[in-house]
C-alpha positions, -999 to +999 in steps of 0.1 A: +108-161+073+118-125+088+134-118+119+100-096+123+075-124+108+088-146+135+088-126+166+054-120+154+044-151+156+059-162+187+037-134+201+005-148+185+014-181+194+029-179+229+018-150+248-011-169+266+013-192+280+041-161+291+011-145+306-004-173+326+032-179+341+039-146+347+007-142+363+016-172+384+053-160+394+036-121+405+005-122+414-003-089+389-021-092+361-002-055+349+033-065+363+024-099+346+019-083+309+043-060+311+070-088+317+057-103+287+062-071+264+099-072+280+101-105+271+094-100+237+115-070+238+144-092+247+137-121+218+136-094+196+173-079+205+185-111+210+170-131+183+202-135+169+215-156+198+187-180+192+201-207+178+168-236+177+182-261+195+158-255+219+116-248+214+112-207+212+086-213+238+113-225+259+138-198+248+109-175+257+103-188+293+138-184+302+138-154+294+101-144+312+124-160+342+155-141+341+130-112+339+106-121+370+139-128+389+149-088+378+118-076+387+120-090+424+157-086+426+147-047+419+118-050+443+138-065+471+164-038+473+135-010+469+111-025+492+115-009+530+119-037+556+090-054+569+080-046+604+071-080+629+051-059+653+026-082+646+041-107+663+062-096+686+060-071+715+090-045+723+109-074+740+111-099+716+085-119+732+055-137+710+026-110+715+001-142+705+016-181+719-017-193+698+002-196+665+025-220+678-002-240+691-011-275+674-032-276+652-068-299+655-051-337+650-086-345+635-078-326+601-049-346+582-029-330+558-039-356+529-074-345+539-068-312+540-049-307+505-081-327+489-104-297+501-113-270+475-120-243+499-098-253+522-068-250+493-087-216+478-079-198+519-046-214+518-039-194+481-061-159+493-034-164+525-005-170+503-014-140+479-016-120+513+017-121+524+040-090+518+058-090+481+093-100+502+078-132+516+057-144+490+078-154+455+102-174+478+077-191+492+061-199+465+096-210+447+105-231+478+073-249+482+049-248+452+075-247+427+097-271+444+130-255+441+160-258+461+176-233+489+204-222+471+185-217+443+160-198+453+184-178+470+208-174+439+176-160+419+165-135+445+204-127+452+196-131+490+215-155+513+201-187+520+201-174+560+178-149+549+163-173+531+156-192+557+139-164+578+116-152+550+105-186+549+102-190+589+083-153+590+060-166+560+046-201+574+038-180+608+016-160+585+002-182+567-002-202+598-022-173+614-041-165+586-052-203+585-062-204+615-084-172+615-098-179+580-102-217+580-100-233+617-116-205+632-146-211+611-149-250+619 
């Protein structure tokens, strides 16, 4: 089989699963597909460095990651900062002490994770967060991935890191308890 025949299909064969990834990883259906071309871009170029000791599909999703992890790294150093006048006043103070509030004992997280609208506001809050704050929090907690290396793939330092991850939960936190608790 052709260098062409192949590629080809690889793209009938496995672009429904780059897709639905890369749809995971950005949240953009377009960002999302045109990954996938890139990725299929890449195969192509490389195809020579393919050697089968592996599945293509799992040539192809290392690939589709190396990508996403350009695409943010790109994003990242583009992106303007992101402003925390939304939580904090001129002096540094917390504009709102609600969000550090306890939460209502009553509602366990085993509970909680078990509830199908409670788990669709928890992803319409996730998807909410600014661009910066949402891939590593997704990484960190959904994909399950350690500091360092969702700091080498971002090319951030785990400090930062750390106060993405801080400024996101606060979010989410708010946005949880306006969306969900609120409405209890």
């Amino acid at each position: 089989m052709t260098k062409n025949e192949t590629i080809k299909n690889w793209i009938d064969q496995y672009s429904g699963q780059l897709l639905r990834r890369a749809v995971y990883l950005l949240s953009d259906r377009v960002e999302a597909e045109d990954i996938v071309q890139e990725v299929f871009i890449s195969a192509f170029s490389s195809y020579e460095s393919f050697e089968g000791k592996s599945q293509p599909l799992t040539w192809l999703m290392t690939i589709l990651n190396r990508k996403v992890a350009d695409f943010y790294r790109k994003k990242y150093k583009s992106e303007p900062q992101i402003s925390l006048d939304h939580f904090f006043d001129e002096t540094g103070s917390w504009k709102n002490d609600d969000v550090l509030n306890d939460w209502n004992a009553e509602n366990k997280e085993t509970e909680l994770l078990d509830d199908t609208e409670f788990n669709t506001t928890l992803e319409d809050c996730l998807e909410e967060l600014p661009v910066r704050w949402k891939l590593p929090m997704k990484m960190y907690y959904l994909q399950e991935k350690k500091a360092p290396e969702v700091s080498q793939e971002l090319n951030i330092s785990t400090t930062n890191l750390w106060k993405i991850l801080q400024r996101g939960r606060m979010q989410l936190r708010e946005c949880l308890e306006f969306n969900w608790f609120a409405q209890l």
